[in-house]
C-alpha positions in Angstrom: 182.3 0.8 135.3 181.7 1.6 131.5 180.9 4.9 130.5 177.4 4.9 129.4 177.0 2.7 133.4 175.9 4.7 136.3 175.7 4.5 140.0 173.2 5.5 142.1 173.2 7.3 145.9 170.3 6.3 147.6 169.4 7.9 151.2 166.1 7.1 153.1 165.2 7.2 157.4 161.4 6.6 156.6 160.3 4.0 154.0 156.6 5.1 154.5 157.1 8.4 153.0 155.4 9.1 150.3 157.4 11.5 148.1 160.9 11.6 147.0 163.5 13.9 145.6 165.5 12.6 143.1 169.1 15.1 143.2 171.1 15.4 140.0 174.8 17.2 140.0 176.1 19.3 137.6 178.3 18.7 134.4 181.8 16.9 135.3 180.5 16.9 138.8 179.9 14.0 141.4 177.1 13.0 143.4 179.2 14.2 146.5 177.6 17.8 145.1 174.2 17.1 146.4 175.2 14.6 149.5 174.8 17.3 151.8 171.6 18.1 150.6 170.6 14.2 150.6 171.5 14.0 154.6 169.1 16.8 155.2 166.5 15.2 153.2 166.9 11.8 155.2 166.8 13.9 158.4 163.4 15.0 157.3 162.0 11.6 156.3 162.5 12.5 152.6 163.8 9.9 150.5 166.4 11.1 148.1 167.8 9.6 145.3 171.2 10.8 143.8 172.6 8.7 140.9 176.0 9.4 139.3 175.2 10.7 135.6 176.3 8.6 132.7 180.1 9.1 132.0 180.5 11.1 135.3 182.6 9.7 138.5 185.7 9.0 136.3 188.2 10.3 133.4 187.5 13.0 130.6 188.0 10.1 128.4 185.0 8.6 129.9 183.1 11.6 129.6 183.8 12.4 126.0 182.5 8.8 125.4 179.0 10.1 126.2 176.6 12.4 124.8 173.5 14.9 126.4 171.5 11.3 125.5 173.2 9.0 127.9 172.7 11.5 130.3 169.0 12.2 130.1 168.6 8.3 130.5 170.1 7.9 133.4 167.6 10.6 135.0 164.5 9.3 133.2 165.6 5.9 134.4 165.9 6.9 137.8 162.5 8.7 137.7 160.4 5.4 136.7 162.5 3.4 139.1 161.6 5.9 142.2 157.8 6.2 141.3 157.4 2.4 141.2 157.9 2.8 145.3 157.2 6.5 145.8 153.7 8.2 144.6 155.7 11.9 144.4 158.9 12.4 142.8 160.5 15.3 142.3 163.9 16.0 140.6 166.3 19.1 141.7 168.7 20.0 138.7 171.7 22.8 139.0 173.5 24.1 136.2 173.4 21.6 133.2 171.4 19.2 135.0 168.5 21.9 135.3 167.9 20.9 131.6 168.1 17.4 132.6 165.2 17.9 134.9 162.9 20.1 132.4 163.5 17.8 129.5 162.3 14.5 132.0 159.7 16.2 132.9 158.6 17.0 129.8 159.3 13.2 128.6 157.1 12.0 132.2 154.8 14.2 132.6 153.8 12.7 136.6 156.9 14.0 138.0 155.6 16.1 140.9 157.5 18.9 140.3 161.2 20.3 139.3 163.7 22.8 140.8 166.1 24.3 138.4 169.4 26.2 140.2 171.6 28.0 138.4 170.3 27.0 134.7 172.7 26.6 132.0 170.3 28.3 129.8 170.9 31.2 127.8 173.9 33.4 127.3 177.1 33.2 129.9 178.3 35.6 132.4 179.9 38.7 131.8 183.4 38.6 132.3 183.6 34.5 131.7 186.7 33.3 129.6 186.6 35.2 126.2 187.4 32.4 124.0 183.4 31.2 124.4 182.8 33.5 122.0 184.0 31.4 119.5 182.2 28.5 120.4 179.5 28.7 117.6 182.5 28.3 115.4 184.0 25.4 117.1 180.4 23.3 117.3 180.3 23.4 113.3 184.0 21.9 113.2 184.3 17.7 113.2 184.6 15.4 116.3 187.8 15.4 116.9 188.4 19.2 117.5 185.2 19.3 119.9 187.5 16.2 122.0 191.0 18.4 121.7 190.3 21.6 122.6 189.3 22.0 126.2 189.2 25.1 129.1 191.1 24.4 132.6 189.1 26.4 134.8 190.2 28.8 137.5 189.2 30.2 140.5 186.5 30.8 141.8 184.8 27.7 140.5 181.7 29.4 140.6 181.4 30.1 144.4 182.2 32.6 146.5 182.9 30.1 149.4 186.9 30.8 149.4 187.3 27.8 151.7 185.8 25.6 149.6 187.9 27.6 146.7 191.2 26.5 148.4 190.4 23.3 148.9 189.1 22.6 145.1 192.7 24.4 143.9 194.6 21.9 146.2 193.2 19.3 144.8 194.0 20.6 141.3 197.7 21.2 141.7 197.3 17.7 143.6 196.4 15.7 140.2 196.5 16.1 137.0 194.3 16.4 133.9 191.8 18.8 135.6 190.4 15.8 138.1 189.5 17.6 141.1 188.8 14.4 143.2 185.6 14.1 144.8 184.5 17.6 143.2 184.7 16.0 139.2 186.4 17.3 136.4 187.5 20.9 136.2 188.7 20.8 132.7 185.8 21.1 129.7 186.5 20.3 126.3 184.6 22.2 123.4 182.7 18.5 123.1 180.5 19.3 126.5 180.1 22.4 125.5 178.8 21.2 122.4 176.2 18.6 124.4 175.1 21.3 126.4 174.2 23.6 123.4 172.2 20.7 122.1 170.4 20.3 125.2 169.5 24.0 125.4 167.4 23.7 121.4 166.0 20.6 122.8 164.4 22.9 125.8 163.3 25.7 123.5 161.6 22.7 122.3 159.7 21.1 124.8 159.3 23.9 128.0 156.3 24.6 126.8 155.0 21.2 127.4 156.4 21.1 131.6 153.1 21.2 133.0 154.3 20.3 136.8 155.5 22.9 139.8 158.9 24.3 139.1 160.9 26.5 140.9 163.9 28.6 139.7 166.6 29.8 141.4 169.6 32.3 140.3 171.8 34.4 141.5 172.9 37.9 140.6 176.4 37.3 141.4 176.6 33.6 139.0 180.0 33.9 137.2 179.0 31.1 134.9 176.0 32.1 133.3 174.5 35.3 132.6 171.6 35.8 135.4 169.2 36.5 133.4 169.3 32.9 132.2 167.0 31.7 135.0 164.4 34.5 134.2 164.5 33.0 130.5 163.7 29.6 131.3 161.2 30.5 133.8 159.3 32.3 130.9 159.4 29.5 128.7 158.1 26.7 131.1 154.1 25.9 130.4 153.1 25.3 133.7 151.3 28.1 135.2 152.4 26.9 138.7 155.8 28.4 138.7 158.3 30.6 141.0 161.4 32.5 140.2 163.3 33.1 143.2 166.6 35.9 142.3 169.2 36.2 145.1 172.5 37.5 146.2 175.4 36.4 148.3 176.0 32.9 146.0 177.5 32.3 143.0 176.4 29.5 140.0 177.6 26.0 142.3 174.6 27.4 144.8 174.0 24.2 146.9 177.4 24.4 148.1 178.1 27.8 148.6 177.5 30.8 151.4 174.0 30.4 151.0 173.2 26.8 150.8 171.0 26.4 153.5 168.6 29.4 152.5 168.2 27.5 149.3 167.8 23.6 150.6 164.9 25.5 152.9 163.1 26.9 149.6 163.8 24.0 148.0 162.3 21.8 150.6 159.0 24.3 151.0 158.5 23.9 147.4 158.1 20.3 148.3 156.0 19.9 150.9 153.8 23.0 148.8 153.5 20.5 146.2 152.8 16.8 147.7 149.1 17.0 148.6 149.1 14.9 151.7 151.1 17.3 153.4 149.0 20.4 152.3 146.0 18.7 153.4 147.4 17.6 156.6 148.6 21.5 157.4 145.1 22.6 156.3 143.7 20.3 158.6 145.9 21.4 161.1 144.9 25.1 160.6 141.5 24.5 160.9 141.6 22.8 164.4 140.4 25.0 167.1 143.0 26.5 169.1 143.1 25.8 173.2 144.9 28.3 175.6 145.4 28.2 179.0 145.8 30.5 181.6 
């Protein structure tokens, strides 16, 4: 597989659905991020779809090969190939791929709605390597020092799932080059940090324009990115029909971590909220008179 080619997870138990969620993993991360998520989906009669994004799935050398671009296209192609079978689509985004999902939206404006965890937007975390600091600098040198100079990171991979901490540093000292396995890349080079600063002026662009349901989610403990960051793009979104949920107990990687299952349940409320057969069929449901016996 080339670098700008991408594969695609798809998990369905009931074709006659009529919504789907389309699940996008984070930056040097796999599908395997949201697979969990997908199987709970399917289990629910949700169709998911859960595509690997451009350059993703192999080498850093792949990766540098691609730009922010390549990987909005593979999510705006995945949204027109899911609405040609499904009449509500929404996409969940965490991290880098939150952008992904505003910027889509923005770009198709019938995606049902969008869920943002853990957005890579704004300033990052307190306490984060102190050598971002001179990323500003680093974006206005050429090419080639953006695919030289890179961050290994450490523990705790943004999560406070220790388990899951020991396992991801196993399979670090396991390999080599920051490739984590089944997890992605844990090394970043100045050049991704570079796409995703490009990415955030193309959402100061265009959030006013999101029109669609959106729900963000951040955490007060995210050792990534500062946690006001999800307040920020929650203020900037257009759409009037929008909810900030702030937590504790998790760190940035949220759909894997010690509260995971509080945050596919939210997640999967703002869905059925926001696909109008359901709410209909629920109203429908509340109207009926109730029967007791003795």
């Amino acid at each position: 597989m080339t670098p700008g080619e991408t594969a695609t997870e798809n998990h369905s138990s009931a074709k006659h659905s009529s919504s789907a969620v389309i699940l996008l993993h984070g930056l040097t991360g796999t599908p395997a991020e949201m697979r969990a998520y997908a199987k709970k989906f399917e289990l629910l009669g949700v169709h998911t779809v859960n595509p690997l994004l451009a350059g993703h799935g192999g080498s850093n050398n792949d990766l540098l090969a691609v730009t922010w671009k390549d990987w909005l296209n593979t999510v705006t192609t995945a949204v027109r190939l899911t609405q040609k079978d499904y009449k509500h689509v929404f996409i969940v985004g965490v991290s880098m791929s939150s952008l992904l999902a505003v910027l889509a939206a923005a770009e198709i404006p019938t995606v049902s709605g969008i869920v943002l965890l853990s957005p890579h937007y704004g300033p990052y975390a307190r306490g984060t390597d102190w050598r971002k600091i001179f990323l500003p600098l680093l974006y206005k040198m050429p090419d080639w020092v953006h695919r030289w100079i890179y961050w290994e990171e450490t523990p705790p991979y943004g999560m406070k799932d220790e388990r899951l901490q020991r396992r991801i540093k196993a399979q670090l000292d396991r390999n080599s080059h920051g490739d984590g396995g089944e997890h992605g890349l844990f090394r970043t080079y100045v050049k991704y940090f570079y796409q995703l600063h490009q990415l955030q002026n193309q959402i100061h662009q265009v959030a006013a324009k999101v029109h669609c349901p959106a729900l963000v989610i951040h955490s007060v403990e995210d050792t990534v990115m500062d946690p006001m960051c999800g307040a920020m793009l929650y203020r900037d979104l257009g759409t009037t029909r929008k909810t900030l949920r702030i937590i504790n107990d998790s760190d940035h990687v949220m759909m894997l971590d010690l509260r995971k299952l509080d945050v596919f349940q939210w997640i999967y409320q703002f869905i059925q909220t926001h696909t109008p057969e359901v709410t209909e069929f629920l109203n429908r449901a509340n109207e009926q008179p109730q029967s007791h016996t003795a």
